[in-house]
C-alpha positions in Angstrom: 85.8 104.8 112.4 87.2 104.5 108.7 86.2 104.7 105.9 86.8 104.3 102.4 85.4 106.4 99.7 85.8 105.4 95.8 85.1 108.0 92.8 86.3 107.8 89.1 83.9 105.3 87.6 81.9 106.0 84.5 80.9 104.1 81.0 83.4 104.7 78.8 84.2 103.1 75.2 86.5 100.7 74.4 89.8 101.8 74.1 89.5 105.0 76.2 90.6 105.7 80.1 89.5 105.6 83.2 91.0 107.0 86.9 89.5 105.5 90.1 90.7 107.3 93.4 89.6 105.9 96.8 90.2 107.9 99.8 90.6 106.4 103.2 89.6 109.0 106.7 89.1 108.4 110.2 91.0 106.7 113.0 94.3 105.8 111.2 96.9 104.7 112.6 98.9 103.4 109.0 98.0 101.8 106.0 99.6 98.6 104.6 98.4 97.2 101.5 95.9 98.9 99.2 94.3 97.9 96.4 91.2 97.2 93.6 89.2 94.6 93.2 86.3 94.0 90.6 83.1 92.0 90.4 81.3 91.5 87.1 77.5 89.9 87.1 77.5 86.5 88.2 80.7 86.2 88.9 83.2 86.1 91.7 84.7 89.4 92.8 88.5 89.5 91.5 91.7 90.9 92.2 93.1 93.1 89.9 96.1 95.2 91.7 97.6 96.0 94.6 100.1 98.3 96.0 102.2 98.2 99.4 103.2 101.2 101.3 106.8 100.3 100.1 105.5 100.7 96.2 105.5 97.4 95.4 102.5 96.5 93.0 101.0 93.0 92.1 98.4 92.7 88.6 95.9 90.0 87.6 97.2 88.9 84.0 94.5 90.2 82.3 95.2 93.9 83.3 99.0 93.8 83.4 100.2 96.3 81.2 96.9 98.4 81.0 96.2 99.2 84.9 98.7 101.2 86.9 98.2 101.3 90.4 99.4 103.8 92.7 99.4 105.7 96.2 99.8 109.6 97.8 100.8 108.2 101.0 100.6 112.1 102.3 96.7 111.7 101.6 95.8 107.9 102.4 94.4 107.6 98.5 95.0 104.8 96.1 94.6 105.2 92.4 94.3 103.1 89.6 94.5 104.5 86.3 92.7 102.1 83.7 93.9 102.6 79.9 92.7 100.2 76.3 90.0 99.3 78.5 87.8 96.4 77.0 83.9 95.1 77.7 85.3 92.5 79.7 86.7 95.1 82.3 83.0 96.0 82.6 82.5 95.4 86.5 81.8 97.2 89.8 85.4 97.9 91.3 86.1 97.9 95.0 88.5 99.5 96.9 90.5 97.7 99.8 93.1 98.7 102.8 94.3 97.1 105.2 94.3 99.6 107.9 95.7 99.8 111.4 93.9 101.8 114.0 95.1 103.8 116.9 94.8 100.8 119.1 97.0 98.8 116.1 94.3 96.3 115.5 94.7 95.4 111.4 91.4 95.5 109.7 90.7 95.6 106.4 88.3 97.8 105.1 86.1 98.5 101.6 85.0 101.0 99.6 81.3 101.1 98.1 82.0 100.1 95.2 81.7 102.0 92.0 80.6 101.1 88.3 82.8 100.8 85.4 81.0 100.4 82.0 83.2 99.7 78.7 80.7 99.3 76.0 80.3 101.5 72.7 
């Protein structure tokens, strides 16, 4: 089994900083791509970053230049350290990995989920 466990979220004002962590454990074999995701009420969850086991990193527009992604390959966690935030980052932010098993079957796995408030 894996799984993927996300911490970090909070309500915080605009303009201040955030740092999500999301931990993967369990039968892992290697990880490829990691990354965050976000889904605000009514609306369709989103991809904001993304981060290969290489280091190569991908952004949604609207977070380029605020969000930096990154990995501790040593401990199988994925960051994303969330500055300036605005209202509009308000969502509940999910953490993904593809994940190969011991029988090197891809999957890709989620976190819970975890809520990120920007309001004053």
């Amino acid at each position: 089994q894996v799984q993927l466990v996300e911490s970090g979220g909070g309500l915080v004002q605009p303009g201040g900083s955030l740092r999500l962590s999301c931990a993967a454990s369990g039968s892992i074999f290697s990880i490829n791509v990691m990354g965050w995701y976000r889904q605000a009420p009514g609306k369709q969850r989103e991809l904001v970053a993304t981060i290969t086991s290489g280091g190569s990193t991908n952004y949604a527009d609207s977070v380029k230049g605020r969000f930096t992604i990154s990995r501790d390959n040593a401990k199988n966690t994925v960051y994303l350290q969330m500055n300036s935030l605005k209202p509009e980052d308000t969502a509940v932010y999910y953490c993904n990995a593809r994940i190969f098993s011991r029988n090197l079957v891809p999957y890709d796995y989620w976190g819970q989920g975890t809520q990120v408030t920007v309001s004053s």
